[in-house]
C-alpha positions in Angstrom: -13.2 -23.9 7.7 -14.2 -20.1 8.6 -12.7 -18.7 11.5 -15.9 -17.4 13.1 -14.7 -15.9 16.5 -11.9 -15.2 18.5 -10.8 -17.4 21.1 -9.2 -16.0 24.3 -6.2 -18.4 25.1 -2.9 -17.3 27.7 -0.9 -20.3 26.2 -0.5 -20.0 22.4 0.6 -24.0 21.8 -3.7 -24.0 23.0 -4.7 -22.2 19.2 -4.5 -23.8 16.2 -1.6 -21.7 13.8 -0.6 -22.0 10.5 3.3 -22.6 10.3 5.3 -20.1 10.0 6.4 -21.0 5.8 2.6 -20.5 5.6 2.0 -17.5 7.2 5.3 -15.6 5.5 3.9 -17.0 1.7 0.6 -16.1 1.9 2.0 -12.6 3.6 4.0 -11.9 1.2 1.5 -13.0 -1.8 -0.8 -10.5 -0.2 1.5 -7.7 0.1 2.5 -7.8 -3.5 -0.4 -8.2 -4.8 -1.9 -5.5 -2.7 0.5 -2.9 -2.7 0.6 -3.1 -6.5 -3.4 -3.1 -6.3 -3.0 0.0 -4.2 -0.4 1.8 -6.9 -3.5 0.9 -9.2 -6.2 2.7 -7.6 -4.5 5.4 -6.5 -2.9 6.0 -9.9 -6.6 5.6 -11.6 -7.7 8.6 -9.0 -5.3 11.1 -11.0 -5.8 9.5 -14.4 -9.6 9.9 -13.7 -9.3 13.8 -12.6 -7.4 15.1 -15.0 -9.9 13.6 -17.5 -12.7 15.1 -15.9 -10.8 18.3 -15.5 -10.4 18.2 -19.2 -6.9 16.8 -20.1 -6.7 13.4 -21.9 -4.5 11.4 -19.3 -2.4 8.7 -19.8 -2.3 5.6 -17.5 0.9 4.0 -16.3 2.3 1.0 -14.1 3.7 3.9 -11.7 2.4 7.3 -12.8 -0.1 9.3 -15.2 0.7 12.0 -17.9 -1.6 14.9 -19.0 -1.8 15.4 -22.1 -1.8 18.6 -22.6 0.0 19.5 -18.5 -2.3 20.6 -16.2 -1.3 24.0 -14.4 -2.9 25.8 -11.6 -5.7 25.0 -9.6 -6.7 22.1 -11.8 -3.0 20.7 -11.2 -3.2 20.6 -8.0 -6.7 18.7 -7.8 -5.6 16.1 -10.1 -2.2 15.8 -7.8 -4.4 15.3 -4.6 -7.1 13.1 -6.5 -4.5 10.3 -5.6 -3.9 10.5 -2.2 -7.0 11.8 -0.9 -8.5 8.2 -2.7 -5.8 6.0 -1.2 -6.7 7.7 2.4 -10.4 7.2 1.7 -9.4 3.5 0.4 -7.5 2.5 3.5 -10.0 4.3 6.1 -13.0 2.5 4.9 -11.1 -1.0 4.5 -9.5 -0.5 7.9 -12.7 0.1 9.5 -15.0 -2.0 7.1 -13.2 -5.9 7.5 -16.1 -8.2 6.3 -14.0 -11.4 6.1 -12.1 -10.8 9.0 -13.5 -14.0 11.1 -12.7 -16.1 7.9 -8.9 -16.0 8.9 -7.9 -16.3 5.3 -6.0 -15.3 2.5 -8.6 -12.4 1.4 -8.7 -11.2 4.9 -5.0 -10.9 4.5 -5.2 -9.3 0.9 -7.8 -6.9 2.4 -6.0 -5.6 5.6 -2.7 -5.5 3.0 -4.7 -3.2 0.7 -6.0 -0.7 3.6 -2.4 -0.6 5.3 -0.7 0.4 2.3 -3.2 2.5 1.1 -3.3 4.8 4.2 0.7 4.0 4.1 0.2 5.5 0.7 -1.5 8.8 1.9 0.6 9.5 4.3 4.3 9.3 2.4 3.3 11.8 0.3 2.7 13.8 2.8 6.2 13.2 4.6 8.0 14.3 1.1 6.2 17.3 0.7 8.8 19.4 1.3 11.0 17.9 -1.7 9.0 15.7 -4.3 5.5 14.3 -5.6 2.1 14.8 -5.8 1.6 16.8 -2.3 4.7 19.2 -3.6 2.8 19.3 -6.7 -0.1 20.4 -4.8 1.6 23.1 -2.7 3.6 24.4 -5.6 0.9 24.7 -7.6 -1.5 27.0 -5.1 1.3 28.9 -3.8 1.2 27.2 -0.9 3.8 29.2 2.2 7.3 26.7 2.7 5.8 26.2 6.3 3.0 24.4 5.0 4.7 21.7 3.3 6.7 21.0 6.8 3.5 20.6 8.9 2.2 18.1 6.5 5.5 16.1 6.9 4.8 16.3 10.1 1.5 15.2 9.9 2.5 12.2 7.6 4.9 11.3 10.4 2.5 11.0 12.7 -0.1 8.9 10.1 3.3 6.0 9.3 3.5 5.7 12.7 -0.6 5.6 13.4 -0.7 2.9 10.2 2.0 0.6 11.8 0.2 0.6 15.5 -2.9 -0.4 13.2 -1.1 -3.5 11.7 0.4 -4.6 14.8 -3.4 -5.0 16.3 -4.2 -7.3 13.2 -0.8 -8.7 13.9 -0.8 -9.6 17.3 -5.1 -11.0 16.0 -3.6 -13.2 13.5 0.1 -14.2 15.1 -0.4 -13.8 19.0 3.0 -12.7 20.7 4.8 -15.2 19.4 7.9 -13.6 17.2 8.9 -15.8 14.8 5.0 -15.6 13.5 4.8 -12.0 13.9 8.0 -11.9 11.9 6.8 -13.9 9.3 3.6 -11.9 9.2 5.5 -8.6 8.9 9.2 -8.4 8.3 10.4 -11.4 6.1 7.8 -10.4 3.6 8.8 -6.8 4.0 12.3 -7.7 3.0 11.8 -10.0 0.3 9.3 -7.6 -1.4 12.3 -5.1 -1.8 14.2 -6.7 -4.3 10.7 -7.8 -6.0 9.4 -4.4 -6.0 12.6 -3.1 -7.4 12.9 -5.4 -9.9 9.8 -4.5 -11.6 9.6 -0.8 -11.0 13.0 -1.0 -13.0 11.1 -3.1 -15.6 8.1 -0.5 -15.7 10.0 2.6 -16.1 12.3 1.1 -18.8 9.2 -0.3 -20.8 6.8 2.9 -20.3 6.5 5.1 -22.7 6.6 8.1 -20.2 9.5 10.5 -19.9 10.4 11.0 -16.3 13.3 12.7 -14.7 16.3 10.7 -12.8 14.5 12.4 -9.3 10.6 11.7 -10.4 12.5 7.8 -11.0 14.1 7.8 -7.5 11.1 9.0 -5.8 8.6 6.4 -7.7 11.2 3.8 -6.6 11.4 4.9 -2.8 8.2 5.0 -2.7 7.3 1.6 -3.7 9.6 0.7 -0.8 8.3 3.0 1.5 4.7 1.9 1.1 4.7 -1.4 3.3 7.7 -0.3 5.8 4.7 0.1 8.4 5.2 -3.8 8.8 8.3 -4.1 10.5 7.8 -1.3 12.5 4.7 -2.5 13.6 7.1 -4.9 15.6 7.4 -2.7 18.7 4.2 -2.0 19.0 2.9 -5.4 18.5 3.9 -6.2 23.0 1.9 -3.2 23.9 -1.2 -4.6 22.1 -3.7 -7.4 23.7 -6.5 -8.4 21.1 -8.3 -11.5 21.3 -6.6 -14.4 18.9 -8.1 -14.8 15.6 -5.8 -17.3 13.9 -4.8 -17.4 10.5 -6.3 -20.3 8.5 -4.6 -20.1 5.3 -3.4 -23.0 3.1 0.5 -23.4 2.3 -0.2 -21.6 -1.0 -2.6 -18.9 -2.2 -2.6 -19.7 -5.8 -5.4 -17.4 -6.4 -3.5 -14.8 -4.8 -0.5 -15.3 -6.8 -2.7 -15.5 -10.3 -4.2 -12.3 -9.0 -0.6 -10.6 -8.7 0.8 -12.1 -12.1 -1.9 -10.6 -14.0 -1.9 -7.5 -12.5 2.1 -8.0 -13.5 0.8 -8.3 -17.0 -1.6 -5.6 -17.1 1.0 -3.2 -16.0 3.3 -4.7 -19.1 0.4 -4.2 -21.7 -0.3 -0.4 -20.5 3.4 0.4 -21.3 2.4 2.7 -24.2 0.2 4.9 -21.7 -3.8 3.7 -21.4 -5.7 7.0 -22.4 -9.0 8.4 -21.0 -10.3 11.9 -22.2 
């Protein structure tokens, strides 16, 4: 049944909720699914540029190769391609939420995907000063040392702007109540660590793509780094009042969890590098 408005209610035993098994399996479905669908598009944005710019590129679980390297200007574009389409990604989804009165596990998947893509955005812009595809950027246009500070800055600012965003849908879909804001937000968080881990490990031992032991460490922080806006929505989530919009989700999403197995898959059979160009 469709959730089709909010209901206003000062005593949360009044709404309907999932429990809280349900809410933390069809979180954490959604977050792995998409965060990984996230790593997708924004990996496709630089595999897509530096074709277009010329370069046959190489499509991985975690990264993209030109063949032959980029250099210059045309570096740096194909760096940005990526998080300039994750920011685009999560802005539209965040502000665009067509099945948010549904209540459901696509709603979930959806606000998942524009969290960690604008999560996404703005981590590369807090490592600027040391590693990936912002330094690229800055490197690669001569860029002053200054520069890459203020857009840590900036990206500082932007985790904390993405976690006051999720504790809004939070506090929509869990009330004020803790253990379901907890099972919304942190136990998912923590057991999509060791998940994540786990297959970035399997990815960069299977890919076919030579990377560095610091290029490996960042790809693996990263994947971490993406959904921490979750828990620390948690302090935020007091501060917020939104009208209630329950969850209705069932115990579990088993199109969710075909949805992240394949994707499991695909990122398996594109071991060898998929090429465009």
């Amino acid at each position: 049944m469709a959730n089709l408005a909010p209901q206003a209610s000062p005593d949360p035993a009044e709404s309907t909720w999932p429990n809280n098994r349900a809410i933390l399996i069809n979180s954490l479905v959604a977050l792995l699914l998409g965060a990984g669908v996230t790593v997708l598009i924004h990996e496709a944005a630089h595999w897509v540029a530096g074709a277009l710019l010329g370069s046959p590129s190489y499509l991985y679980a975690f990264g993209v190769e030109h063949v032959p390297p980029l250099a210059g200007r045309d570096a740096a574009v194909a760096a940005l391609a990526g998080p300039a389409v994750s920011l685009v990604v999560g802005l539209v989804m965040q502000i665009l939420q067509p099945f948010r009165f549904r209540g459901d596990f696509v709603h979930l998947l959806w606000i998942w995907i524009a969290g960690t893509s604008l999560m996404e955005a703005t981590t590369y812009l807090v490592i600027t000063p040391f590693a990936g595809d912002t330094a690229v950027a800055a490197r690669e246009l001569g860029l002053p040392g200054w520069a890459s500070w203020v857009a840590a800055a900036i990206g500082v600012l932007g985790m904390v702007g993405v976690a006051h965003l999720w504790a809004v849908h939070s506090v929509r879909l869990c009330g004020h109540d803790l253990s379901r804001l907890r099972s919304l937000s942190w136990y998912p968080w923590l057991i999509a660590i060791p998940v994540n881990l786990a297959l970035g490990l399997a990815f960069l031992s299977t890919a076919g793509m030579a990377l560095s032991p610091q290029e490996q460490v960042v790809i693996i922080l990263a994947g971490m780094a993406q959904t921490v806006f979750a828990p620390m929505s948690l302090p935020f989530s007091h501060r917020v009042r939104e009208l209630e919009e329950p969850l209705e989700v069932t115990p579990f999403p088993v199109a969710g969890a075909i949805g992240f197995a394949a994707l499991v898959a695909f990122n398996f059979a594109i071991s060898g590098g998929l090429r465009l160009g």
